[in-house]
PAZAPA-4460 file (N, C-alpha, C; in steps of 0.05 Angstrom, whole numbers, plus 32768, in hexadecimal, padded with zeros to 4 digits):
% residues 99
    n_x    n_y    n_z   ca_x   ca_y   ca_z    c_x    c_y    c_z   seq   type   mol
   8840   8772   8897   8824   8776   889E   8815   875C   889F     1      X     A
   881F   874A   8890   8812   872F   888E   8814   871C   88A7     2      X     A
   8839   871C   88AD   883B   871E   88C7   882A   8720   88E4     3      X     A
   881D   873E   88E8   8816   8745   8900   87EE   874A   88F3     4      X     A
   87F2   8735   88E2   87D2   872B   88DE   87C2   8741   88D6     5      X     A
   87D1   8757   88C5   87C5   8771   88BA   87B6   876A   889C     6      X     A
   87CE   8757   888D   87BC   8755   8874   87C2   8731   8869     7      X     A
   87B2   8720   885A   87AD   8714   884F   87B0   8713   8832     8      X     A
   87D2   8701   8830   87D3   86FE   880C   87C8   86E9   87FF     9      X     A
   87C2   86DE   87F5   87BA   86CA   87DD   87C4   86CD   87C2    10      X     A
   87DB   86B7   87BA   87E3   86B2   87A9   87D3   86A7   878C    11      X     A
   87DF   86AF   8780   87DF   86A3   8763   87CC   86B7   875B    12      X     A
   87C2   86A9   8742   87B0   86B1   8732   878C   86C5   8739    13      X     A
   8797   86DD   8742   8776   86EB   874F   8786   86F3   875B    14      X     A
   87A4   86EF   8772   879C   86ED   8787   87AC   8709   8790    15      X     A
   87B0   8710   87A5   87BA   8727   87AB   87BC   8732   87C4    16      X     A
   87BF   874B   87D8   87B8   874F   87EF   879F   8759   87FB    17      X     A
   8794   875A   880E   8782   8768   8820   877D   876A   883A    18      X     A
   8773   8771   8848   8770   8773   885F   8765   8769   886E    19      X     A
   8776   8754   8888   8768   873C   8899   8755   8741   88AE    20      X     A
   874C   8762   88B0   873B   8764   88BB   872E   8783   88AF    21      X     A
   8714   8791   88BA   870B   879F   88B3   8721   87BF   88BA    22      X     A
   8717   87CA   88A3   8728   87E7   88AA   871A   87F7   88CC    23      X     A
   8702   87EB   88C8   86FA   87F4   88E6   8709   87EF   88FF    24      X     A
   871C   87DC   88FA   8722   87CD   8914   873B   87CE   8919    25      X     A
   8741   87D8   8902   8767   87DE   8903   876F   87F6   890F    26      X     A
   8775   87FE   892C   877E   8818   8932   8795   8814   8928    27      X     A
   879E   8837   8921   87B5   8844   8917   87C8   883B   892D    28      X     A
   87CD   883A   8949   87E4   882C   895E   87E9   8816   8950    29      X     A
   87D3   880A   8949   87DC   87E9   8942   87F9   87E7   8930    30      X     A
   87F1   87FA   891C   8808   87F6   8904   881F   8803   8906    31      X     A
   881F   8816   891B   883B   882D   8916   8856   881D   8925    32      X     A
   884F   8803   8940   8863   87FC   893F   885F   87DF   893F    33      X     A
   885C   87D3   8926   885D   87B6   8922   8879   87A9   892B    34      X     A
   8879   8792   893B   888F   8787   8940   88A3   879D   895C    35      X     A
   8898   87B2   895A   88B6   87BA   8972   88A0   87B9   8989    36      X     A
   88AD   87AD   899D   889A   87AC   89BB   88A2   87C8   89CB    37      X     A
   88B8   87CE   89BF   88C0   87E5   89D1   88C9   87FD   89C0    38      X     A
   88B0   8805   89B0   88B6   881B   8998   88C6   883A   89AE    39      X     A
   88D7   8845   899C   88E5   885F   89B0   88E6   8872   89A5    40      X     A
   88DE   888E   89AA   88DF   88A9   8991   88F2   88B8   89A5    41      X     A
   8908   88B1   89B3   891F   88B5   89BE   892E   88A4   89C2    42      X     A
   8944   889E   89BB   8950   887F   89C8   896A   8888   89D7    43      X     A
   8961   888C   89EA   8971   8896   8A0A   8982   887D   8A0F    44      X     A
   897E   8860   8A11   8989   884E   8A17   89A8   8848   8A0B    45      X     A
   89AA   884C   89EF   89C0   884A   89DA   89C1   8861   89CC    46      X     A
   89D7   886F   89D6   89DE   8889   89C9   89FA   8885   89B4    47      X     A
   8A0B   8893   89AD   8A20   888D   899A   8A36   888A   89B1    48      X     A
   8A39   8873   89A9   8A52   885F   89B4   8A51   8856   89D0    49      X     A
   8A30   8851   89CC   8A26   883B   89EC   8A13   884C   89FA    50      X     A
   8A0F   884B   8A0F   89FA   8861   8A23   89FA   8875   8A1E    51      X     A
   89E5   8883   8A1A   89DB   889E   8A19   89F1   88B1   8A3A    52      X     A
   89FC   88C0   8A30   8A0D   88CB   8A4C   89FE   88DF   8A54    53      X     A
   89DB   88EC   8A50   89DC   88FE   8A54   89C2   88F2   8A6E    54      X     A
   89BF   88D6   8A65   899F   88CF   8A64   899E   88D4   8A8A    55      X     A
   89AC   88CB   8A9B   89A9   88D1   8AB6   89A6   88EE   8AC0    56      X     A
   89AA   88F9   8AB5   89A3   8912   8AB6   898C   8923   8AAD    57      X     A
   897F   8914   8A94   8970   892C   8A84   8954   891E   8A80    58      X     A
   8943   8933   8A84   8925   8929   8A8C   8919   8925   8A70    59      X     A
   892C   891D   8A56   891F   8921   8A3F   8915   8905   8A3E    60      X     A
   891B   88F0   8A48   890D   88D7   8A41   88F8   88D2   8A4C    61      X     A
   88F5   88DD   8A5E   88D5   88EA   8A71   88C6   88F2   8A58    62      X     A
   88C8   8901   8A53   88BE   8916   8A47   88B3   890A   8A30    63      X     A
   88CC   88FA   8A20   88C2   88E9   8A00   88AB   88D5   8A0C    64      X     A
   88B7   88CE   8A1E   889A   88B5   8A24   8884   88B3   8A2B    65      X     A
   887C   88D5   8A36   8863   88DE   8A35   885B   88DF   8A1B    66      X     A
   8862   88F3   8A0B   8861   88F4   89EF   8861   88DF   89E5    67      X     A
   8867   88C7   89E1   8868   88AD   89E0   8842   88AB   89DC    68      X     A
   8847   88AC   89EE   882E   889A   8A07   880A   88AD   89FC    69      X     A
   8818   88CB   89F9   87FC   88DA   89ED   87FC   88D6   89D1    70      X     A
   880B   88D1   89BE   880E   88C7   89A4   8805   88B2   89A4    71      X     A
   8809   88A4   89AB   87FB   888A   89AC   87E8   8882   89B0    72      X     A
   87DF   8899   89CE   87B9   8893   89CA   87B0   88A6   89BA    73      X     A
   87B2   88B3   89AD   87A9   88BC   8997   87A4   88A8   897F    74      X     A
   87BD   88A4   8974   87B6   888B   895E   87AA   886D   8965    75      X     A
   87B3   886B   897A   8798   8858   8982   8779   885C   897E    76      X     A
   8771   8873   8985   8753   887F   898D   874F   887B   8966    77      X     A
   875C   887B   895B   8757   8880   8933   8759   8862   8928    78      X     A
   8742   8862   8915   874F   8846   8904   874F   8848   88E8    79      X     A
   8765   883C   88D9   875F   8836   88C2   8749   8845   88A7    80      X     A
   8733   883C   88BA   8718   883C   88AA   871F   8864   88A8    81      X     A
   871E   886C   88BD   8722   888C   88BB   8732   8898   88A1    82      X     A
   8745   8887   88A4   875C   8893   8892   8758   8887   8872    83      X     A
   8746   8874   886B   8743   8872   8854   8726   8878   8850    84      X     A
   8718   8885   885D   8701   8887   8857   86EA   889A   8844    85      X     A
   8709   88AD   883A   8701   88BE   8823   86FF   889D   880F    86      X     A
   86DD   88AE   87FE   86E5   8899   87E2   86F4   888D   87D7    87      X     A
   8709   88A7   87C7   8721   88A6   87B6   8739   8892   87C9    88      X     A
   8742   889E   87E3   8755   888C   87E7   8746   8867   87F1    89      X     A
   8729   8867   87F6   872A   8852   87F8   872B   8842   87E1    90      X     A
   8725   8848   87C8   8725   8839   87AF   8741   8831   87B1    91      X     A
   875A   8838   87B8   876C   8831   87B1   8771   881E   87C3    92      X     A
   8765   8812   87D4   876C   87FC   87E8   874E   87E9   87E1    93      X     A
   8736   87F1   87D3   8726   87E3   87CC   871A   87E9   87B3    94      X     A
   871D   87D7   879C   871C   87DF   877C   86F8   87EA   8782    95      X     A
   86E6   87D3   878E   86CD   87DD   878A   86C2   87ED   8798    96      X     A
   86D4   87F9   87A9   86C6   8813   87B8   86C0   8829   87A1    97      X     A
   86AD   8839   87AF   869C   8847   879C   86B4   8860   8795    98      X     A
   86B6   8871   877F   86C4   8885   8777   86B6   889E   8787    99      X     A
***
């Protein structure tokens, strides 16, 4: 996460993790595929023991990559801030948020 500029550690003494930018600004796309440029929720390309044998034929990789593609603008359209924005779970990512 520190990596793809999500969070900010500081060593030693105090020091610890948090977040390099606001929870407002972090869509949910951002994080689900850090590092893969070409995330796959079918992998048609490499099947067991080399090419997929079915893939010229079958409209399912169509199909995942729509699904792909509406998943994705979904979690894009959401950030962060949404998902911790009950009290309780935000205290646990910020000690002084309010209970």
């Amino acid at each position: 996460m520190m990596r793809y500029g999500f969070l900010i550690a500081q060593h030693g003494l105090g020091g610890g993790v948090q977040l390099a930018r606001k929870p407002e600004e972090i869509y949910l796309g951002e994080l689900l595929y850090l590092g893969e440029m070409k995330p796959k929720i079918v992998d048609c390309e490499d099947g067991i023991g080399g090419a997929c044998r079915i893939a010229q034929a079958s409209r399912l990789q169509g199909f995942s990559a729509q699904a792909q593609r509406a998943f994705l603008e979904v979690m894009n359209s959401h950030t962060l801030d949404e998902v911790i924005s009950k009290p309780k779970l935000a205290s646990l990512f910020d000690p002084s948020a309010s209970k």
